[in-house]
C-alpha positions as CSV (number, residue, x, y, z in Angstrom):
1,X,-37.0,-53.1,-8.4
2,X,-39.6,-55.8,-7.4
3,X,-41.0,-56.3,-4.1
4,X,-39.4,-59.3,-1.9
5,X,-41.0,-62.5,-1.8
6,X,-44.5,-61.9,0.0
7,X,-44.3,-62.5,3.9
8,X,-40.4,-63.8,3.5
9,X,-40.1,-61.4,6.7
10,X,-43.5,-61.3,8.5
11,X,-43.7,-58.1,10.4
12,X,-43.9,-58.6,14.4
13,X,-43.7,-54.2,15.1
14,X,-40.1,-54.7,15.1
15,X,-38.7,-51.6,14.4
16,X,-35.4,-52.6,14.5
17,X,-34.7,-52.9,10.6
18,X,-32.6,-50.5,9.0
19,X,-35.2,-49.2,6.7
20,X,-34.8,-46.0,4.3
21,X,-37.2,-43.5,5.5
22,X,-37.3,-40.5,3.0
23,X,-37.5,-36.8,4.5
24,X,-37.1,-33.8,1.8
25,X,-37.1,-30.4,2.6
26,X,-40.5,-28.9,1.5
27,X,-41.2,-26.2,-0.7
28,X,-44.4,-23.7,-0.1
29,X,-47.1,-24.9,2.6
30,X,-44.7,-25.7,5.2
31,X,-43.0,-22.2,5.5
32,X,-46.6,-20.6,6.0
33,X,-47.9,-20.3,9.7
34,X,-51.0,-21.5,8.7
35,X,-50.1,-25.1,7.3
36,X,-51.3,-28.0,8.3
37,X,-49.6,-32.1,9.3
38,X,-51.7,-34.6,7.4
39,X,-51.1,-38.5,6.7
40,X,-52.2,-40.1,4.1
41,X,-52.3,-44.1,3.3
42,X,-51.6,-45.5,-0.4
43,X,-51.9,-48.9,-1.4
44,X,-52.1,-50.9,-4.2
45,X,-52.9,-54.6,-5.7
46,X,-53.7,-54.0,-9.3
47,X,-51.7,-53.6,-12.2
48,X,-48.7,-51.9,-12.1
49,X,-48.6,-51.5,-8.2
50,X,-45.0,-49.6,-7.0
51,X,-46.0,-47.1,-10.3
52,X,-49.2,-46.5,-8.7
53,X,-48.1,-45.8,-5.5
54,X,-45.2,-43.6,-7.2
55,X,-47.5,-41.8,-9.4
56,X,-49.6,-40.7,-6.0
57,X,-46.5,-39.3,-4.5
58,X,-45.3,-37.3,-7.2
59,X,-49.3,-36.0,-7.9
60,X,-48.9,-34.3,-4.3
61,X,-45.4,-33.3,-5.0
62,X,-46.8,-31.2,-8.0
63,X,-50.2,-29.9,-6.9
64,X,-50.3,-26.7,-5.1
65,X,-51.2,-26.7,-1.1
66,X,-49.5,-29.8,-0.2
67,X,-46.0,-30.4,0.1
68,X,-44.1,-34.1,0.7
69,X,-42.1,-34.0,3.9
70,X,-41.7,-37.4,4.6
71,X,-42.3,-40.9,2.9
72,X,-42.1,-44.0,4.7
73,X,-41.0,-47.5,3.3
74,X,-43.3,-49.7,0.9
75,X,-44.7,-52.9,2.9
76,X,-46.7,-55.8,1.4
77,X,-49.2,-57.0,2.8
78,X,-52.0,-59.5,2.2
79,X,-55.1,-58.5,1.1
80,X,-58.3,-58.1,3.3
81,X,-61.4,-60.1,1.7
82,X,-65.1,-60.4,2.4
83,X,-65.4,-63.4,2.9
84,X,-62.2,-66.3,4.7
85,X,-62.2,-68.8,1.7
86,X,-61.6,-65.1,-0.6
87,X,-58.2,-64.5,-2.6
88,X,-57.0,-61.3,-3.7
89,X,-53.4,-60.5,-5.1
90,X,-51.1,-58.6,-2.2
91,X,-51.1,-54.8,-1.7
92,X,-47.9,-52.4,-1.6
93,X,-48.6,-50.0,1.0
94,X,-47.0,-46.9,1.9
95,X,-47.8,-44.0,4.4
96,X,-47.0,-40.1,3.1
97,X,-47.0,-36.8,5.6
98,X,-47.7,-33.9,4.2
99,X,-47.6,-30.4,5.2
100,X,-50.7,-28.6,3.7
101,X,-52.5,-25.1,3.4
102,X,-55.4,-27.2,2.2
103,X,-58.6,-27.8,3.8
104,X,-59.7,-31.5,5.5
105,X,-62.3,-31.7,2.8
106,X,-59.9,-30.0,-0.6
107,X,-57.1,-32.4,0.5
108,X,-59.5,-35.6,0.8
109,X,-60.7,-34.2,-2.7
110,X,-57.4,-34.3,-3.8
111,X,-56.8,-37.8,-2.4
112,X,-59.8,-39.1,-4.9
113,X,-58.0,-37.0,-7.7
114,X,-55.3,-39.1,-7.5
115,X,-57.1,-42.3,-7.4
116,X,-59.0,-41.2,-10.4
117,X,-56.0,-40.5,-12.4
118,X,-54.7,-44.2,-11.8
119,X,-58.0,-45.9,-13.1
120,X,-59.5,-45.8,-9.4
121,X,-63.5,-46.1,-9.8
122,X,-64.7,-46.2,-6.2
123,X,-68.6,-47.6,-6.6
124,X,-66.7,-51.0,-7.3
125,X,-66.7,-53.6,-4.5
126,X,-65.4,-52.7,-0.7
127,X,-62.8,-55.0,-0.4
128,X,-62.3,-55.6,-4.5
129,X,-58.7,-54.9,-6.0
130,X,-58.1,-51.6,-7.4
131,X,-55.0,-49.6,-9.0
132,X,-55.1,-46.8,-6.2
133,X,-56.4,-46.2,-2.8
134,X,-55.4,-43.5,-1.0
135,X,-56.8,-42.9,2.4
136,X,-56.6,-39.3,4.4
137,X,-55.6,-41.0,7.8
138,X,-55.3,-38.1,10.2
139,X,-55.1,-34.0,9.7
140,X,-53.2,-32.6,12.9
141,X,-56.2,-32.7,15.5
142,X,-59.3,-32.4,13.8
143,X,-61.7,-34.7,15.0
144,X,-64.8,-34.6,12.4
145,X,-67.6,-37.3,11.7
146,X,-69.5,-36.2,8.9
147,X,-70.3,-37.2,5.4
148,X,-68.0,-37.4,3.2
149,X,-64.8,-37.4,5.8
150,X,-64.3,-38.8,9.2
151,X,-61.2,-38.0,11.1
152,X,-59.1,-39.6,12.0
153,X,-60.1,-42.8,9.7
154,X,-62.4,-44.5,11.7
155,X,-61.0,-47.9,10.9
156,X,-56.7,-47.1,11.1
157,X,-56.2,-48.8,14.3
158,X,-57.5,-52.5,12.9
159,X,-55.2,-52.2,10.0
160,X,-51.7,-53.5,10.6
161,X,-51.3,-52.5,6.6
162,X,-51.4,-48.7,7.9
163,X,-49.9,-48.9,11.0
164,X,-46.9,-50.1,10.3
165,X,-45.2,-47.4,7.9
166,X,-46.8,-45.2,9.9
167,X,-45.2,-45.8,12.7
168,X,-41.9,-45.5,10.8
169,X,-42.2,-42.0,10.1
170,X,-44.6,-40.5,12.6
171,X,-44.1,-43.5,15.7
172,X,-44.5,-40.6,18.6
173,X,-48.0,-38.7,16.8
174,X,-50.6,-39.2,18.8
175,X,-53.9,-40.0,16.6
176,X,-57.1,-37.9,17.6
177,X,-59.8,-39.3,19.9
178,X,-61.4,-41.5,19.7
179,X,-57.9,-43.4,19.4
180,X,-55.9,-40.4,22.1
181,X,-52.2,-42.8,21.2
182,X,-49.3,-42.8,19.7
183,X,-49.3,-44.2,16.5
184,X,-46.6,-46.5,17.7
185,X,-48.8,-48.0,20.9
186,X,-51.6,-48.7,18.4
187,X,-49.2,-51.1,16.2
188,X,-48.3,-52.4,19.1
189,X,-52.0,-52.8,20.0
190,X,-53.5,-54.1,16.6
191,X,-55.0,-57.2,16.4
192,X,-54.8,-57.6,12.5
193,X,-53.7,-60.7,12.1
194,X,-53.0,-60.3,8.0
195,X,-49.2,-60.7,7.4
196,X,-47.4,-58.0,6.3
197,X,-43.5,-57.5,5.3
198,X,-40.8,-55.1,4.3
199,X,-39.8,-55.0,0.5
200,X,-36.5,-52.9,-1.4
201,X,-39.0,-51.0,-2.9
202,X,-39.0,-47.3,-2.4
203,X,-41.2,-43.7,-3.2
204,X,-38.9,-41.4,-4.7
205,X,-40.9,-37.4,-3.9
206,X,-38.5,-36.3,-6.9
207,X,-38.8,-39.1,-9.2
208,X,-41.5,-39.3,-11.8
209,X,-42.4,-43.0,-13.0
210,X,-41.6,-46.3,-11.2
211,X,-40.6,-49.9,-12.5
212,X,-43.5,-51.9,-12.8
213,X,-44.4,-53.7,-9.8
């Protein structure tokens, strides 16, 4: 399937859509008392972007330490730029939570894995496009600043992009300091004024490639 027309539904954090949020019932990490909640961001506005995107979900359905437990809805959204008179193409984005026996640092290692594996080189440009990004957003309530991780992501609550399918599977989490909300009251907080809306598109924990996208 192909995403809707961009911003034929601009997204005002109405959560009133009937949306498909997939939950599955986890396999390893999430039976041991030691596992961890983690969210992780993916986006995508290169290439082949719903396979991207697909490909990062089933790389942390298969690795060992991290387990799928829910997947929210794909969004599109348009594409932060340096500079106002910048174009870049539109982004699917997604949010993932995973249960995890992994470290902070091993799962944000992981995260770059994946990237890596869709053609992801991350010494280009800030804001240029790229295949794969995948962001760790939040692990349960860990609050580090240190190189190479910060948590929560220092930047989550200016990015309507992230806030937004976040909110659809995790509304009532309440984000580490310095942010101390719901994830919910900081959509409803954003001031990201980049338009974002809901597309048929969906992440499939079970399914191995997607349409091109």
């Amino acid at each position: 399937m192909r995403a809707a027309p961009l911003f034929s539904q601009t997204d005002k954090t109405d959560r009133s859509a009937n949306f498909e949020i997939t939950t599955i019932n986890p396999v390893g990490p999430p039976d041991s008392p030691s596992a961890s909640t983690a969210f992780l961001s993916l986006g995508s506005n290169q290439g082949r972007r719903h396979a991207h995107l697909q490909a990062a979900v089933t790389g942390l359905v298969e690795r060992r330490g991290a387990a799928v437990t829910a997947v929210s809805p794909v969004y599109e959204s348009e594409a932060h730029t340096l500079r106002p008179d910048a174009q870049n193409p539109p982004f699917l984005n997604a949010v993932v939570q995973v249960s995890t026996t992994r470290s902070p640092e091993a799962l944000l290692r992981l995260a770059h894995d994946l990237e890596r594996a869709e053609g992801r080189r991350r010494e280009a440009q800030r804001w240029a496009p790229r295949s794969l990004d995948v962001d760790l957003l939040a692990y349960d309530e860990v609050v580090r600043d240190e190189e190479p991780l910060t948590l929560p992501h220092p930047r989550l609550a200016d990015r309507r992009f992230v806030l937004r399918p976040w909110a659809d599977i995790a509304p009532n989490f309440v984000v580490p300091a310095p942010f101390q909300e719901p994830v919910q009251v900081l959509l409803e907080r954003c001031a990201d004024t980049a338009e974002i809306c809901s597309t048929d598109l969906e992440l499939n924990p079970s399914a191995a490639t997607a349409p091109d996208s």
